[in-house]
Every structure is written in C-alpha cells, then in structure tokens.
VOFIGU-562437 format. One line per 3 residues: number of its first residue (from 0); for each residue z, y, x of N, C-alpha, C, CB. Coordinates in steps of 0.02 Angstrom, whole numbers, plus 50000, padded with zeros to 5 digits. Glycine has a CB too. Example, Ala and Ser with C-alpha at 12.3 -4.5 7.8 and 13.67 -1.06 7.14 Angstrom:
BEGIN
0 = 50390,49716,50660,50390,49775,50615,50390,49835,50660,50452,49776,50565  50354,49888,50642,50357,49947,50684,50394,50002,50645,50286,49970,50704
end
This chain:
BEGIN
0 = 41764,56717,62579,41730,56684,62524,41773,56686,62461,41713,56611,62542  41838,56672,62480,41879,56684,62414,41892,56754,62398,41946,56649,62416  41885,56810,62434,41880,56866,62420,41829,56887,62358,41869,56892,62477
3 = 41776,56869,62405,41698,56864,62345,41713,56825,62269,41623,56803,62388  41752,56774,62294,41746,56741,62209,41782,56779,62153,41783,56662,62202  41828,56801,62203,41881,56854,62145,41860,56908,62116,41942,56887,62175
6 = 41815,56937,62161,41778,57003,62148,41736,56979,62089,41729,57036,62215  41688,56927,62115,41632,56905,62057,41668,56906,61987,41599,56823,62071  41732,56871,61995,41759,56834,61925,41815,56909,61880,41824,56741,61956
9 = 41816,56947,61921,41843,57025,61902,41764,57059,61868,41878,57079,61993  41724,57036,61908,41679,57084,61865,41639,57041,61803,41619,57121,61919  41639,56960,61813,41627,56948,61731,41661,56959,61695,41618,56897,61707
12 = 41722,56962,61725,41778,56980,61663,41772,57054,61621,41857,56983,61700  41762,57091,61663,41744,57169,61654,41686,57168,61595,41710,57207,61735  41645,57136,61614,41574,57123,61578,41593,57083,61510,41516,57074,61630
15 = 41628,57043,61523,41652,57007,61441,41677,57065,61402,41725,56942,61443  41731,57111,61429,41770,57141,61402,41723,57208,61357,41822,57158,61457  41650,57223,61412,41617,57271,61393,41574,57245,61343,41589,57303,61444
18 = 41544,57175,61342,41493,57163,61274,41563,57133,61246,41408,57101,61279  41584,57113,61229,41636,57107,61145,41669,57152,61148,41692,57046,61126  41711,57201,61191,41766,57263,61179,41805,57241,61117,41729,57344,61165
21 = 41852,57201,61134,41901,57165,61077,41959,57147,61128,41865,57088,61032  42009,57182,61115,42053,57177,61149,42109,57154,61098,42059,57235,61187  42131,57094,61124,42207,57049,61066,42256,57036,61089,42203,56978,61035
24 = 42317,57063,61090,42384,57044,61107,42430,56999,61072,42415,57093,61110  42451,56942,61091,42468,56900,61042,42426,56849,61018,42482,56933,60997  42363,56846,61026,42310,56825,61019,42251,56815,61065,42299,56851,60981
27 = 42229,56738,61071,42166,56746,61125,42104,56762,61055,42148,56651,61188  42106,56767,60999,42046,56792,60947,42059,56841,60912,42024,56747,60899  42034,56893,60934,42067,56955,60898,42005,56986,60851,42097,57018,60961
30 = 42028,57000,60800,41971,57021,60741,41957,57104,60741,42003,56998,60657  41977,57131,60802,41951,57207,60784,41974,57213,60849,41983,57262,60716  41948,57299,60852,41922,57321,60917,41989,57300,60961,41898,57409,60919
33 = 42052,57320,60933,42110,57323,60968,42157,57277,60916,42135,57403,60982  42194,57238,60931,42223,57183,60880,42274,57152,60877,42196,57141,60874  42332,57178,60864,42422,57133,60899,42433,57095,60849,42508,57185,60911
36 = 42433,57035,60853,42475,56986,60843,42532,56975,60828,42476,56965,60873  42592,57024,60782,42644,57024,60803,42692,56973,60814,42661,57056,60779  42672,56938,60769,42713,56846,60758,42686,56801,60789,42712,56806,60684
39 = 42635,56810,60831,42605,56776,60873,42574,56696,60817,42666,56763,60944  42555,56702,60758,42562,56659,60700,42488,56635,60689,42595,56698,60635  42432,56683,60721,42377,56683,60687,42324,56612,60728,42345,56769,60692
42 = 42256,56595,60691,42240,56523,60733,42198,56539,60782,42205,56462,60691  42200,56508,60824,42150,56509,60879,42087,56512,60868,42154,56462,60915  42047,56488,60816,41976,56482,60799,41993,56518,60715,41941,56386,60807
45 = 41938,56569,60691,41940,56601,60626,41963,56638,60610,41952,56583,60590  41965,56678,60552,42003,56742,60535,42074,56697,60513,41961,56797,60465  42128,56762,60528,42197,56749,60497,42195,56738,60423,42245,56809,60510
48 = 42232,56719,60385,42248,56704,60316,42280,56772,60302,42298,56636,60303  42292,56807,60242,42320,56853,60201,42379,56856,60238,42324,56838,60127  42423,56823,60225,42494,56797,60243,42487,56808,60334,42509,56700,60212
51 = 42456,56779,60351,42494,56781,60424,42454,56858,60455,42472,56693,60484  42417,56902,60427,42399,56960,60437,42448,57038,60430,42350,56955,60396  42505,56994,60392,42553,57046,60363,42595,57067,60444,42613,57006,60288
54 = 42613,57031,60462,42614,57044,60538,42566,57076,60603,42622,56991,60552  42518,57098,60578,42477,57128,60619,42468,57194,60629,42430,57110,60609  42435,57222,60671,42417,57283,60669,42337,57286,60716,42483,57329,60698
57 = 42298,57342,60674,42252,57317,60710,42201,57389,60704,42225,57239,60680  42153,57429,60779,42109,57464,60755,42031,57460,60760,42126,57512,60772  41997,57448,60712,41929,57439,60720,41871,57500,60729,41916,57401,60666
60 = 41807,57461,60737,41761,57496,60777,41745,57568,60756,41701,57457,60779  41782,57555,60692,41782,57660,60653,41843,57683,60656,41762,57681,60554  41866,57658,60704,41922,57704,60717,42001,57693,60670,41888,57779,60702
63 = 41978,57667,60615,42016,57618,60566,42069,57605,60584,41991,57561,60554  42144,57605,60565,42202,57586,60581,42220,57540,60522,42247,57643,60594  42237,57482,60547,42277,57441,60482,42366,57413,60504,42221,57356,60462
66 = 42372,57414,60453,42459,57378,60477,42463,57324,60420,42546,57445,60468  42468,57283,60458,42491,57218,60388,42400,57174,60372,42529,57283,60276  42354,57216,60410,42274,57186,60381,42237,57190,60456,42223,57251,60307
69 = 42167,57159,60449,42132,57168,60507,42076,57195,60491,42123,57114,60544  42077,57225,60424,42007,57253,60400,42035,57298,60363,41953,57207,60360  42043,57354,60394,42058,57436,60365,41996,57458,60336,42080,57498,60429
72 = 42029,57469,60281,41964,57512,60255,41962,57587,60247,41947,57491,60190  41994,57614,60278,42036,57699,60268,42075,57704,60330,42100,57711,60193  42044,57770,60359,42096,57801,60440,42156,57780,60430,42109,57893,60456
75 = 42194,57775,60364,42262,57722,60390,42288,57677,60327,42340,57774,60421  42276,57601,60327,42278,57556,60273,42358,57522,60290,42206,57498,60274  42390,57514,60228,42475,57483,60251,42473,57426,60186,42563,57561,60241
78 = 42450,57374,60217,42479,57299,60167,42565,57297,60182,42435,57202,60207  42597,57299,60146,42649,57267,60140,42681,57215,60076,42682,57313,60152  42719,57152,60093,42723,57116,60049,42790,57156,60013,42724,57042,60073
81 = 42801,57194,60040,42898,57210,59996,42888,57282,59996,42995,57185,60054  42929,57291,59963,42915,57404,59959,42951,57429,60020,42970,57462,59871  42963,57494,60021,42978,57513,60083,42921,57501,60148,43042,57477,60093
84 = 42882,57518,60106,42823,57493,60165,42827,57567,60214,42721,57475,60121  42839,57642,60189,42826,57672,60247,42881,57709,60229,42757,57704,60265  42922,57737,60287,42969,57769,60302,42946,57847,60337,43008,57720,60344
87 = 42967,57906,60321,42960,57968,60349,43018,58009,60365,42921,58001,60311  43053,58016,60394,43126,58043,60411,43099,58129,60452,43177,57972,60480  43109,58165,60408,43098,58222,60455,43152,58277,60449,43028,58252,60442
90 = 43215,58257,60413,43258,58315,60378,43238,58345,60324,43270,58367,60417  43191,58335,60301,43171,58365,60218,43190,58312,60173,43083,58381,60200  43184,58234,60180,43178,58194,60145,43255,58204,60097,43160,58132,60185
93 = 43240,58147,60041,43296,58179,59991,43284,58128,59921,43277,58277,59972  43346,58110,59888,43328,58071,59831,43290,58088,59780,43371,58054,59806  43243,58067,59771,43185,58096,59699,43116,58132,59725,43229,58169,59643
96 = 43154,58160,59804,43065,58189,59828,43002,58179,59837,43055,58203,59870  42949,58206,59834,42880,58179,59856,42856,58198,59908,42833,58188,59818  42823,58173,59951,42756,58192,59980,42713,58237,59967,42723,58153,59979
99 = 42717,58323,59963,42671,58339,59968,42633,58381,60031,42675,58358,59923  42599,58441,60064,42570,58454,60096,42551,58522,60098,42538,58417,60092  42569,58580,60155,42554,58670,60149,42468,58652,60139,42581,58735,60244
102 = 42463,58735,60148,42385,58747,60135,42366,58698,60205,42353,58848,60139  42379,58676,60260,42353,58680,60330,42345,58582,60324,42423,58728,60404  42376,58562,60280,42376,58477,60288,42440,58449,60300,42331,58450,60350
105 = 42484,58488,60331,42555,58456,60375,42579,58433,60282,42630,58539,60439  42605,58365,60311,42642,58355,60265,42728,58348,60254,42614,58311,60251  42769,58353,60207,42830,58359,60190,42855,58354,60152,42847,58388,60195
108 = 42919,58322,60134,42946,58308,60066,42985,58376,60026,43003,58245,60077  42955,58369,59969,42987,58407,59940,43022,58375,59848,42936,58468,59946  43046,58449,59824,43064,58422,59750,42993,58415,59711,43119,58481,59706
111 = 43006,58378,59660,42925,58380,59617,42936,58458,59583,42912,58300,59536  42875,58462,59566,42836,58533,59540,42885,58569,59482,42751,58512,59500  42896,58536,59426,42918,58526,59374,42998,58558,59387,42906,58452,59355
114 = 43024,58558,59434,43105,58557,59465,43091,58643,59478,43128,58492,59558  43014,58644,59502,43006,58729,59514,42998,58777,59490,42974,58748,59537  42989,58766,59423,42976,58820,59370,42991,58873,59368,42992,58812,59323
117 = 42984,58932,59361,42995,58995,59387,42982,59042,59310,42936,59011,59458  43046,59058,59310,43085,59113,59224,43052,59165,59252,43196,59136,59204  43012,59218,59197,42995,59284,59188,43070,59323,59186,42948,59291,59118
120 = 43026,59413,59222,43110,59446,59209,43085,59491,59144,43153,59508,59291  43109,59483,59103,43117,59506,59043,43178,59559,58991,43111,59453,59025  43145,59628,58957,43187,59671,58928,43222,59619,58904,43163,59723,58882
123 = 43269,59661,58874,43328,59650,58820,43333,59688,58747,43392,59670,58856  43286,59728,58744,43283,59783,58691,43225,59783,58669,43300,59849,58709  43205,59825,58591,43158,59833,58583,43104,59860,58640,43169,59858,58539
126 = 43032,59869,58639,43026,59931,58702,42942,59943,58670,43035,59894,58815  42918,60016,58655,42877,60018,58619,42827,60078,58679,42908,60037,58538  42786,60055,58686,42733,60058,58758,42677,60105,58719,42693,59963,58792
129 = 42658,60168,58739,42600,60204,58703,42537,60147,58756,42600,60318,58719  42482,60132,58716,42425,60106,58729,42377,60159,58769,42399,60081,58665  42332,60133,58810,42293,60149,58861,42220,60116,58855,42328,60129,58922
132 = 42168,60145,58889,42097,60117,58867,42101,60098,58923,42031,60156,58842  42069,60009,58909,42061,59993,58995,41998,59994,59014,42086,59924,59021  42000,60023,59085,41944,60075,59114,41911,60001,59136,41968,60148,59187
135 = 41907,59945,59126,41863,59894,59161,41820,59882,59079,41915,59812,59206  41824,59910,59033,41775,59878,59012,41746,59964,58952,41806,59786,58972  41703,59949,58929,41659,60009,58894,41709,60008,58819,41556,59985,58880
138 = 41698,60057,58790,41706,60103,58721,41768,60107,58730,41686,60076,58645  41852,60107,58675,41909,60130,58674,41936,60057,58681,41928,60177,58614  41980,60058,58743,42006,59973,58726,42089,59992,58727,41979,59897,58804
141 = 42121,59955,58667,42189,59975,58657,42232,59931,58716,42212,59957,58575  42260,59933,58744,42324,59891,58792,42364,59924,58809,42310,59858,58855  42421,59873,58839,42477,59899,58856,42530,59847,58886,42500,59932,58800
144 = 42565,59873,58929,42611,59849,58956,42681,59829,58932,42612,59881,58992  42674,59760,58925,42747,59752,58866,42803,59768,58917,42765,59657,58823  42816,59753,58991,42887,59760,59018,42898,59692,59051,42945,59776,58958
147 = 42891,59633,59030,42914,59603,59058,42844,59572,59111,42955,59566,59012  42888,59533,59188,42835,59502,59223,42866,59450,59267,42795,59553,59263  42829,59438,59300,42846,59362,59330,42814,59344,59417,42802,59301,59269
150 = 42855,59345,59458,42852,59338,59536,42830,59270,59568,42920,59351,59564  42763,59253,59590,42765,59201,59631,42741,59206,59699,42736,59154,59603  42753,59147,59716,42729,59148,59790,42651,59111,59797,42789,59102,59839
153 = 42633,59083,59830,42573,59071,59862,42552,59004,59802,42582,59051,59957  42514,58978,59769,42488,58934,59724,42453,58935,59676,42516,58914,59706  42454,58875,59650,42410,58871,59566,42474,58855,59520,42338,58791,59555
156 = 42463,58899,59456,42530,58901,59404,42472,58914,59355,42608,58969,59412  42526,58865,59294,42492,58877,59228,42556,58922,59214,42470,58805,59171  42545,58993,59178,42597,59015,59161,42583,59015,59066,42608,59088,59207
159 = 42646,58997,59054,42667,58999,58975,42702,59032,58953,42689,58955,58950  42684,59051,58878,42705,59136,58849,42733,59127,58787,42638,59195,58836  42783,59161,58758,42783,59171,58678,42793,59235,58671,42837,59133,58636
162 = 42754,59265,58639,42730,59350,58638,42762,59381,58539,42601,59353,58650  42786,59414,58536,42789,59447,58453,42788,59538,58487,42894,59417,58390  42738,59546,58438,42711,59638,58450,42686,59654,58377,42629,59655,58517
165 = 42688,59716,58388,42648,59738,58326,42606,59820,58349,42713,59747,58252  42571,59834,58294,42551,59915,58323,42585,59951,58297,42484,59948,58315  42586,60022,58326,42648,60061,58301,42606,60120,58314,42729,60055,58342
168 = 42658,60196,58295,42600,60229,58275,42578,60275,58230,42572,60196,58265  42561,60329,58210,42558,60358,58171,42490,60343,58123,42570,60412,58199  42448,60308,58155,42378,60308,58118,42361,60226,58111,42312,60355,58168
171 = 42426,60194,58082,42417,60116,58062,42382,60109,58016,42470,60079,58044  42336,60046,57999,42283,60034,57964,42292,59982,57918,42232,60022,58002  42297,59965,57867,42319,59937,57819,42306,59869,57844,42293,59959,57756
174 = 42350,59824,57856,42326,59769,57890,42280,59727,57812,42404,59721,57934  42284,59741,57765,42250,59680,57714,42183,59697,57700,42287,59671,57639  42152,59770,57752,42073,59768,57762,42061,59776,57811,42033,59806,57734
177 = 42106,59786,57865,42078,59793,57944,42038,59728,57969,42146,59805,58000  42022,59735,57995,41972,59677,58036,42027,59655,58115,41872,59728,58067  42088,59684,58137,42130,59687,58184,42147,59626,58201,42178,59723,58171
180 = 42163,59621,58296,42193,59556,58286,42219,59585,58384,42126,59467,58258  42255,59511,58403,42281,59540,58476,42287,59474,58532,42368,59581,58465  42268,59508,58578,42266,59444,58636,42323,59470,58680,42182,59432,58687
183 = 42350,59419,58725,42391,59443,58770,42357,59406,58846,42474,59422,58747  42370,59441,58882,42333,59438,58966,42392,59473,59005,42245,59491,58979  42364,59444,59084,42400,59470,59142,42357,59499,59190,42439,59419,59175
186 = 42394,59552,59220,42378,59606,59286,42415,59606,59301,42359,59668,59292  42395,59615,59379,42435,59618,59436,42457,59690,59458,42399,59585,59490  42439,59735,59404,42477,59797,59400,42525,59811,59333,42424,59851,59407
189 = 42557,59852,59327,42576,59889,59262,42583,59931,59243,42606,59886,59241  42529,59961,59291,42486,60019,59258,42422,60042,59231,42488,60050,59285  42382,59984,59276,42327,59958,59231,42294,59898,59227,42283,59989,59236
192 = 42233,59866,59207,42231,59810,59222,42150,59778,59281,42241,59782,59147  42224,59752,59307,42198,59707,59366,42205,59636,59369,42227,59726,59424  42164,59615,59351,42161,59532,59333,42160,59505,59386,42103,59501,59293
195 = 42225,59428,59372,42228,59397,59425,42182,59341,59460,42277,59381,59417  42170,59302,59492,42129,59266,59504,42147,59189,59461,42127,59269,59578  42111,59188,59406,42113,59138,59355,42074,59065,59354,42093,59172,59301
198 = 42095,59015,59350,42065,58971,59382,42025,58941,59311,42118,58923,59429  42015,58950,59264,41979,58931,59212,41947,59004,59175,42028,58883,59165  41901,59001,59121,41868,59065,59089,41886,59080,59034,41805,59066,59081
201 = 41964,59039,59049,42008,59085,58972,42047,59127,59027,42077,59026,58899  42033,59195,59002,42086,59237,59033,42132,59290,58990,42051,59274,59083  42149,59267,58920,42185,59284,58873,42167,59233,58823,42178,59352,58855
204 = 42224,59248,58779,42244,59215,58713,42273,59253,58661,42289,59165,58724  42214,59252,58617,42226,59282,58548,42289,59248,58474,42145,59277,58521  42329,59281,58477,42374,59271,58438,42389,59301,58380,42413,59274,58465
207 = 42414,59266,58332,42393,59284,58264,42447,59334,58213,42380,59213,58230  42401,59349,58176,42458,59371,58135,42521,59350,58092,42435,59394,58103  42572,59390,58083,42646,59317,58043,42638,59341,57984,42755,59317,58066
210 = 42675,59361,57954,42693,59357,57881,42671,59416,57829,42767,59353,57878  42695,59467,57878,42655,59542,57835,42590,59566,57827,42673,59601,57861  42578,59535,57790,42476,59556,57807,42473,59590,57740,42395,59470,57813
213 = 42514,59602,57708,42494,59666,57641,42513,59735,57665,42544,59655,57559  42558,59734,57720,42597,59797,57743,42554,59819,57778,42662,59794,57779  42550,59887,57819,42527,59904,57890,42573,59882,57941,42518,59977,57899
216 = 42552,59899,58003,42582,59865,58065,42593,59809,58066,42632,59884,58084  42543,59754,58050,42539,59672,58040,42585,59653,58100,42451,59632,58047  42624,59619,58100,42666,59584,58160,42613,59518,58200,42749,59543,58119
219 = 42624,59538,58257,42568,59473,58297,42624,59417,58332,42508,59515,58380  42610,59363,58305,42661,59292,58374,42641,59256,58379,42725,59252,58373  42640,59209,58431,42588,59155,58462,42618,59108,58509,42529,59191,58501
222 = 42618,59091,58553,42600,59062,58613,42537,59030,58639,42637,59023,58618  42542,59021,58700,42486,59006,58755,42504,59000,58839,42433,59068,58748  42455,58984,58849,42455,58977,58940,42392,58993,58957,42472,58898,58977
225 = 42387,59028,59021,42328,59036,59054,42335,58999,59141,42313,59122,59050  42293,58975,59171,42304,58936,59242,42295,59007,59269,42243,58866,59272  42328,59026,59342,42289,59067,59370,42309,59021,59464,42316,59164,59346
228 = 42285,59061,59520,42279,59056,59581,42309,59113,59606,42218,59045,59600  42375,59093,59643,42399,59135,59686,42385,59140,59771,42458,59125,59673  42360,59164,59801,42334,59175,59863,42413,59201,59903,42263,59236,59858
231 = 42452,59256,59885,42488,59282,59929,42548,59291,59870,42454,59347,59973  42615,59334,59876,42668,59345,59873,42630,59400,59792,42712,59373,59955  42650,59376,59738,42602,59429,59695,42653,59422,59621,42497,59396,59683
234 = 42668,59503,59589,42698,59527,59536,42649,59493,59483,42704,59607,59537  42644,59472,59428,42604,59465,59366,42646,59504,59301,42592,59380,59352  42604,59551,59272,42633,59591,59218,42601,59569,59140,42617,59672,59236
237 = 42649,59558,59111,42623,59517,59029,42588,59589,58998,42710,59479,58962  42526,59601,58977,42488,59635,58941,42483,59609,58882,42435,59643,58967  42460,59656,58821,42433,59650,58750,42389,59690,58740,42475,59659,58698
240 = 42320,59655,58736,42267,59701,58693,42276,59692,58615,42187,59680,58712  42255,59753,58578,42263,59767,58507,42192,59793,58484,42324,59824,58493  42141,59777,58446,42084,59784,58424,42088,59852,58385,42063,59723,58386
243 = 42038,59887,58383,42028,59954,58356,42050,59952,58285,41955,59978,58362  42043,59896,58257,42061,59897,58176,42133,59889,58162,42025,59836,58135  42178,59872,58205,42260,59896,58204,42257,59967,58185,42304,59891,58282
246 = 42214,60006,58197,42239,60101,58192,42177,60114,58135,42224,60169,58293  42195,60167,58096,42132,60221,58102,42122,60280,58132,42115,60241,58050  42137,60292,58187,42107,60334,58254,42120,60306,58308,42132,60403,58265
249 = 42088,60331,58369,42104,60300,58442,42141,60342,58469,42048,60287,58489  42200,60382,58433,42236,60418,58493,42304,60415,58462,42209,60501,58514  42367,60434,58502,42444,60433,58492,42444,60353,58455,42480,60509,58435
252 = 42415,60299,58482,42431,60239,58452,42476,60218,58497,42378,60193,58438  42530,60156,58486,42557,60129,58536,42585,60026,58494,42629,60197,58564  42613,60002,58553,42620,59932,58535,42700,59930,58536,42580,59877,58589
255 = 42732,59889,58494,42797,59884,58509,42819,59787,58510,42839,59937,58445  42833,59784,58590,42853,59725,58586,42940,59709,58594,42812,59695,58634  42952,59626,58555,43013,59604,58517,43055,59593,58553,43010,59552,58479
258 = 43088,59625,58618,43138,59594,58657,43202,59599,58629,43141,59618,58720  43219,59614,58575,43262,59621,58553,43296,59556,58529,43249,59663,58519  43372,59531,58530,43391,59468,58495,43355,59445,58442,43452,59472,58473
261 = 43365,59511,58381,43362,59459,58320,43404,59426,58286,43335,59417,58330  43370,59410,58230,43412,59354,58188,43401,59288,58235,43378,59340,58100  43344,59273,58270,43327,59213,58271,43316,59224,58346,43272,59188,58220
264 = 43326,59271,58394,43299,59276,58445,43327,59297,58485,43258,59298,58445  43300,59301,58564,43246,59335,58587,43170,59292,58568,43259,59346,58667  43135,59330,58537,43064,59314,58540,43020,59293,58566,43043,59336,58536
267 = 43013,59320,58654,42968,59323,58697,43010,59295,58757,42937,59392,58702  42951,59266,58781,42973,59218,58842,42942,59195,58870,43004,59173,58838  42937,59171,58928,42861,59166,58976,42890,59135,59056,42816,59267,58989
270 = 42872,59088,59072,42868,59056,59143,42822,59031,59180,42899,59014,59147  42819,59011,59221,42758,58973,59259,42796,58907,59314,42707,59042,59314  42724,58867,59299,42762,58794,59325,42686,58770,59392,42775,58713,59227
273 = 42715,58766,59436,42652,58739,59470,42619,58713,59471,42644,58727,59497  42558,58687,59492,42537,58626,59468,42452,58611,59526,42526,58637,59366  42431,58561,59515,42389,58550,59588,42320,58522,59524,42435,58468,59668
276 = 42254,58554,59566,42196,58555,59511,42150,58504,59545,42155,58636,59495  42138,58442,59489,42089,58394,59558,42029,58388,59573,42089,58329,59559
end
C-alpha cells in the first residue's frame, strides 16, 4: 500500500511538472521555464524586484536566456548593475579591441578598422601611359593606367585617392575651348578595364581642372573615394579616363601622371580603410 502511494504521488508530481514545466532552483516560484535563484533572495509569492533579479539566471518558453533578468527579451539578455558585465578570453583579446565576426558568424577580438588601413604601392617618378579605348563601352574612350595600385584581402573598403594628370601628346586641344574633363576609376586589371564589385553607383570621380586653362594640356587634381566589395584576395589598379576634347585626334594620345616629388609633393596618393555597410 505504501508502495502504491509513492507511485501515485511520483506520478502527480510528474503531472505538475508537465502542466506548469517551470523548473526553479533556489526557488520554490520560478518565473520561467528554467530559473536559478542564485542568492536564494527572491519571495515566495510574486515576481522578484529589479534588484534581487540581478542574481538570476533564467530560460524561458522561447528559448530566451537571461542573466541578471527573468524576462529575456533576445536569445541572450545580460542586466548587469556594474560594467564588466561579460568577459571573453580566447587569446585574441587585447587593450582597445572589439568584437567583431568572419563571414561564417564566429566571433573574435580584434583591432578596430581604422588601425587597418591599407597604403597604395605607388611610382616615384613621373610616368606617362599612352591611352587605350575601353572595349566595355561604344565610340573612342581615352584611359589609362597610371601605375600605381592597392592589395586587399576579403571585404568592404572605401578606398581614397588624390590623383594630378594631364593629357599629353601630340594632338593637345587648347584647353580654353575644349569641352575636356577626367574621372579616375579602378580595375582589377592593368591592362584593361575590369571593374570591381562597387557597392554604391558612383563608380568614378570626376576631377577638375587646376590652374592652366589658357594653355593646352589643362592639368587635372582632385580627390575622392569610391566603396567597393572584396570577395577574395584582389589587385585594384588606379585608372584615368580623359574625354575626347583633351586631344584633337583619337590616336598617339597619352596621359601623364604626377608621381614625381615636386615642389610641394608627391601628388598622388590613395588607401583604403575598411568599413562594415548596415
């Protein structure tokens, strides 16, 4: 008979456990599915107070994890009253680092973005490039390969430029009636152009003319940035288009860009800084 009673009172118990499924350690009233008590602080009848919740940990019926609350509102919620609320020790960590995350989710500390910036390799000399029609688009298109370029690895980079060129040439066009002007762009060749994967629908920047606009061979300088998307391990080569009204003919034209010191220089210069798009 006392066998039977035990059995009976094992299986209401079973049955309590299956209509409420609230399991509390530390606690005979537990406010979520699974619920520790850690200070053993909270009241017997009612929800805990703010304060005596900071001690808890608790997961509810969505699966919800809280630490410090009994009502997570996010797969993992952390009340803490003092900083240092979460600690991550994995051998990366480091003074000044952040939290960020590969393509796959894993996360890891690293330096911030800004610490990563990545210098173009760039001439040292003048360097004057005969121009080429680029075969991606219709009628005579002037470009050319200034020389210098820039190596990244897998990401999103805004890369930033300061460009000085001019046209050069036997058949220069008086810059004070030409209609001429010049953009600078990147390919992932440098030999012709292969545009990189650009994350906005500027994919060049037109830069203006400096000081000589009564002479021929108007001098062009500027700066700009374009965003692009790096997928894999990829070269980027600084290009200059030059508008048909730099020349009067379309042939033996060429561009000459400023790597040279200078009075005031080097001229041209160009990096890329990473950056995350939201």
């Amino acid at each position: 008979m006392k066998i039977l009673k035990k059995i009976i009172l094992i299986v209401l118990w079973q049955i309590h456990i299956l209509n409420y499924a609230q399991i509390g350690i530390n606690t005979p009233n537990p406010q979520a599915l699974f619920h520790v008590d850690g200070a053993k602080d909270n009241p017997s009848v009612g929800a805990p107070s703010p304060t005596q919740q900071l001690n808890d940990f608790s997961v509810n019926s969505s699966g919800y994890v809280g630490i410090g609350t009994v009502n997570p509102t996010a797969n993992l919620e952390i009340n803490s009253p003092t900083t240092n609320a979460v600690r991550i020790v994995d051998t990366t960590q480091g003074l000044g680092k952040v939290l960020t995350s590969d393509s796959n989710g894993y996360a890891r500390w690293t330096t911030p973005s800004t610490s990563f910036a990545k210098l173009a390799t760039l001439p040292t000399t003048l360097i004057t490039t005969p121009t080429i029609d680029d075969p991606s688009l219709a009628g005579t298109q002037f470009i050319a390969y200034s020389g210098a370029f820039i190596s990244l690895t897998p990401g999103k980079y805004q890369i930033y430029f300061t460009m000085w060129c001019s046209p050069g040439g036997p058949n220069l066009a008086d810059s004070s009636v030409n209609d001429g002007f010049a953009s600078v762009f990147f390919s992932t060749s440098s030999t012709t152009n292969i545009p990189p994967a650009y994350l906005t629908s500027i994919k060049s920047v037109i830069i203006p003319r400096l000081y000589n606009l009564q002479a021929p061979a108007s001098d062009y300088y500027g700066s700009g940035n374009v965003a692009v998307d790096i997928t894999g391990n990829t070269t980027l080569y600084l290009w200059v288009y030059m508008s048909g009204g730099n020349w009067t003919a379309p042939t033996g034209n060429s561009i000459r860009f400023r790597f040279d010191p200078g009075s005031y220089g080097p001229y041209v210069q160009m990096y890329a800084i990473p950056f995350e798009v939201q």
